[in-house]
C-alpha positions in Angstrom: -12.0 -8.8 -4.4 -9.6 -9.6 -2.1 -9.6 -12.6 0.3 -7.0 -14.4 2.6 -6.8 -16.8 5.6 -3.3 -16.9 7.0 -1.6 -18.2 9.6 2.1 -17.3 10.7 4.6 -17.0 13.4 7.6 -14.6 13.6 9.6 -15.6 17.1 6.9 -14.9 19.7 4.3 -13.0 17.4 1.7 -14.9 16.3 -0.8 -13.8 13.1 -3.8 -15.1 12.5 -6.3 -13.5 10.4 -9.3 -14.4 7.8 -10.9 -11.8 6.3 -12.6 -10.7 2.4 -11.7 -7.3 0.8 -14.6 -6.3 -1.2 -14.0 -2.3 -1.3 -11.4 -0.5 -3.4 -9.8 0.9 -0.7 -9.4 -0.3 2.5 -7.0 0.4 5.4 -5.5 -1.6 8.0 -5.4 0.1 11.1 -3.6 0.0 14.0 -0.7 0.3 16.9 3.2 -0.5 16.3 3.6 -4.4 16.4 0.0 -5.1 15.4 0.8 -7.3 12.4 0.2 -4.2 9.6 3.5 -4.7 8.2 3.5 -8.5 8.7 -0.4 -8.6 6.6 1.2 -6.4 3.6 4.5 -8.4 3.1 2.3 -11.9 2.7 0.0 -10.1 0.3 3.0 -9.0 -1.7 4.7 -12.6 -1.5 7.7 -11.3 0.1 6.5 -13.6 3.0 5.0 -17.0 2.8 2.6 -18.1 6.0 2.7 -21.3 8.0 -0.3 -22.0 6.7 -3.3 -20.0 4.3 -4.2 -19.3 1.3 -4.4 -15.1 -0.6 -7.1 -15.0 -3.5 -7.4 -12.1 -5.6 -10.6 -11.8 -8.2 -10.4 -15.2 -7.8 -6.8 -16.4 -8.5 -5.0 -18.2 -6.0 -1.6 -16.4 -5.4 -0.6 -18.6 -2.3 -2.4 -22.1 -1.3 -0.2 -23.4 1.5 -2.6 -26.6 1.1 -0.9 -27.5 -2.1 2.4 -25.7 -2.3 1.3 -22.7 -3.9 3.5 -19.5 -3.4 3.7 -17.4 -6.9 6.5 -14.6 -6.4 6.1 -10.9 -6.1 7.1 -10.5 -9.8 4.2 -12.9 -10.7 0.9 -11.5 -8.7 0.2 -8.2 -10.5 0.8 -6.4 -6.3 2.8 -3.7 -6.0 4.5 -2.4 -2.3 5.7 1.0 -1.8 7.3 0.8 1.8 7.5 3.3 4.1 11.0 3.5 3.4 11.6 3.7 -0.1 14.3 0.9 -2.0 15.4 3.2 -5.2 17.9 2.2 -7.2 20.8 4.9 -6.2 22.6 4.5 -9.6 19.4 5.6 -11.8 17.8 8.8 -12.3 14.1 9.1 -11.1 12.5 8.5 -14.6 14.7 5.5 -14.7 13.3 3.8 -11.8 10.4 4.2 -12.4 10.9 2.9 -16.0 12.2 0.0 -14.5 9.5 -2.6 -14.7 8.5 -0.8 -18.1 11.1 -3.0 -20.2 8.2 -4.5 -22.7 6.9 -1.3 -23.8 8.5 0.2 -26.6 10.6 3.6 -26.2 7.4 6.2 -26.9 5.0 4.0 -24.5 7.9 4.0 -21.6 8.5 7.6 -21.8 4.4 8.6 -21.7 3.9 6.3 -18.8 7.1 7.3 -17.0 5.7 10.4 -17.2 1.8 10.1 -16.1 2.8 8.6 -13.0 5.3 11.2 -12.4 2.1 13.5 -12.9 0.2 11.9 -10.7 2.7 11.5 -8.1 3.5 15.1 -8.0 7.5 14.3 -9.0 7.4 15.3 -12.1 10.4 18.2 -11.5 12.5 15.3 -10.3 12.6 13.0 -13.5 16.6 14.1 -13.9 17.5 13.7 -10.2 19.2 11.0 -8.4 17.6 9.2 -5.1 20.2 10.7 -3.2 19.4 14.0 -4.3 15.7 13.9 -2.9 14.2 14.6 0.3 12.2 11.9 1.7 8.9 12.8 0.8 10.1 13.4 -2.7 11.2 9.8 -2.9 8.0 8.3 -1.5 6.4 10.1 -3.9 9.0 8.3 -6.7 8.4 5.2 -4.8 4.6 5.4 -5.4 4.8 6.5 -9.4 7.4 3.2 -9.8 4.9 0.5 -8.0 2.3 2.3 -10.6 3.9 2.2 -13.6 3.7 -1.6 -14.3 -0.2 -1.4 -14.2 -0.3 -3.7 -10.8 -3.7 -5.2 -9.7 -3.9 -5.0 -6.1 -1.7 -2.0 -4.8 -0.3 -2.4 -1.1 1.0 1.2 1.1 3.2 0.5 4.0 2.5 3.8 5.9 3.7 5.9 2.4 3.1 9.0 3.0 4.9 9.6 6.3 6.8 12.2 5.2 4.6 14.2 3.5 3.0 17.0 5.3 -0.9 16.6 5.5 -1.8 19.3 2.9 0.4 17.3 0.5 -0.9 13.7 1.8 -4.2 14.7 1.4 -3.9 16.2 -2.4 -2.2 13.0 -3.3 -4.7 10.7 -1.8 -7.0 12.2 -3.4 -5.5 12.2 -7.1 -4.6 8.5 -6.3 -7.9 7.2 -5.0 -9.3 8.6 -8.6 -6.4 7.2 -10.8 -6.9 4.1 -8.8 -10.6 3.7 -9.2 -10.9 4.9 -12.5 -8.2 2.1 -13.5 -9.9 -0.9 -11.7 -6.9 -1.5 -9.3 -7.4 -2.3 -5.6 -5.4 -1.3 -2.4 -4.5 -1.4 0.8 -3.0 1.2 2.8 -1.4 0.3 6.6 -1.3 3.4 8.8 -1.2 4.0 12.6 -2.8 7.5 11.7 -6.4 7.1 12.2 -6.9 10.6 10.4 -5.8 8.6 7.6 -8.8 6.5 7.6 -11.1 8.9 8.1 -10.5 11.4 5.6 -10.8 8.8 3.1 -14.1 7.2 3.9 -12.4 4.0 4.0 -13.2 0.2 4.8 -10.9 -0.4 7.7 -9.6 -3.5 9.0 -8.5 -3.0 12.9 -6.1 -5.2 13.7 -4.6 -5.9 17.6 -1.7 -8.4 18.5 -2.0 -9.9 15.5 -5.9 -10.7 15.3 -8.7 -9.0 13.4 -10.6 -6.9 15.9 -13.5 -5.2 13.6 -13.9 -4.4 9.6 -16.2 -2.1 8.8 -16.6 1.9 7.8 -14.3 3.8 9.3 -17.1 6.0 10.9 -17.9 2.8 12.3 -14.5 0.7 13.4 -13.0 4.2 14.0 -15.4 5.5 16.4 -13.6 5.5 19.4 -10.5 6.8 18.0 -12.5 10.0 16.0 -13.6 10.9 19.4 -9.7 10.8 20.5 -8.9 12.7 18.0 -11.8 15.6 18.4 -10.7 16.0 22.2 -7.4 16.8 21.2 -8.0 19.4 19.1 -10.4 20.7 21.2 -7.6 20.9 24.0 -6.0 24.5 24.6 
C-alpha cells in the first residue's frame, strides 16, 4: 500500500494531493502540465515537497513534519523515465548490472539476464546505449530499475516509443512479473488507452489536484467514449 499527502510549489504550479494506493497497479492520468511528472519524482525522492509525508506498507520514506527525506538509493522505488539515463560507457548487461554489486558473479549474470528476458532486450546485452533505438533503450531502462528487486516501481510515460503491439506484450509480461513478485507501481501516461487496456486503478489528476480515483471503466468514462468516436470516424 501506497499512501501520500504532499504539498509543493514549482514557480507558479502549485501540487496538492492526498491520496491511498491500495491496487498493484495504478495509473496517473492526465494532460501535459498536470503534475504526473511532478507526483513520480516525490515518490522516488528525487524531489522533496513543501510540506507531506509518502508511506509505503507502512514505512515512512518522507515526513516533512520531522525532517524525514530518505534518498532514492534508500526507498526500495525504482524510476524509468520517459527518457532513458544509460550509462554511455557500459554495455547493456552492464547497466543493468549496475545496482547488482552485492550479488556474487553467477547471481549477477542470471538476474542480468531475466530482466533482459522479460524486457524483450535480451539480443542487446553486448550493445552500447548509443547503439540502440529508443524503444530498445526504454526497454533497457525498464530491465535496470528491475534488477535491484525495488518495492514500489514508478513509469514516467515508458513506453512511448514502443509501437502498441510491442507496449502491450510488454505490459502484459510485466504486470505478471510484477504481481507474481509482490512489487507495486505506478505508471504516468497521457494515453488513456493505456489505462484501459490494463484494467487499472487510475488516479486523474488536473492542474495539479486529484480530480477522481477509481476503475478506469469508471474515472475513464468520458475519455473511452473519446476514444470510440475516433475510431469510429472515416
Amino acid at each position: 500500500m501506497l499512501e501520500f499527502s504532499l504539498d509543493t510549489r514549482r514557480g507558479s504550479f502549485h501540487f496538492h494531493v492526498e491520496c491511498v494506493f491500495t491496487s498493484d497497479w495504478t495509473v496517473v492520468f492526465g494532460p501535459s502540465g498536470s503534475g504526473k511528472s511532478t507526483l513520480l519524482r516525490l515518490l522516488a525522492g528525487l524531489d522533496s515537497p513543501t510540506r507531506g509525508r509518502i508511506a509505503l506498507d507502512t514505512r515512512a520514506l518522507t515526513e516533512t513534519a520531522i525532517g524525514l527525506h530518505l534518498p532514492p538509493g534508500r526507498r526500495h522505488t525504482a524510476l524509468v523515465a520517459q527518457q532513458p539515463a544509460l550509462f554511455p560507457h557500459l554495455s547493456v548487461a552492464a547497466n543493468v548490472a549496475y545496482g547488482l554489486r552485492s550479488l556474487d558473479r553467477a547471481t549477477r549474470a542470471a538476474r542480468v539476464a531475466e530482466m533482459l528476458a522479460l524486457a524483450g532486450a535480451t539480443d542487446l546485452a553486448v550493445r552500447r546505449p548509443q547503439d540502440l533505438s529508443g524503444g530498445e533503450a526504454q526497454r533497457v531502462a525498464l530491465a535496470r530499475a528491475l534488477a535491484p528487486a525495488p518495492r514500489l516501481l514508478l513509469l514516467d510515460e515508458p513506453f512511448s516509443a514502443l509501437d502498441g503491439r510491442a507496449s502491450d506484450a510488454l505490459l502484459e509480461r510485466l504486470q505478471l512479473w510484477l504481481k507474481e513478485n509482490r512489487v507495486q507501481a505506478v505508471m504516468a501516461t497521457h494515453d488513456a488507452t493505456d489505462a484501459l487496456a490494463t484494467n487499472a486503478e487510475v488516479l486523474l489528476l488536473r492542474e495539479g489536484r486529484l480530480i477522481a480515483l477509481g476503475p478506469a471503466a469508471e474515472v475513464l468514462a468520458a475519455e473511452r467514449e473519446r476514444i470510440a468516436l475516433r475510431l469510429k470516424t472515416p
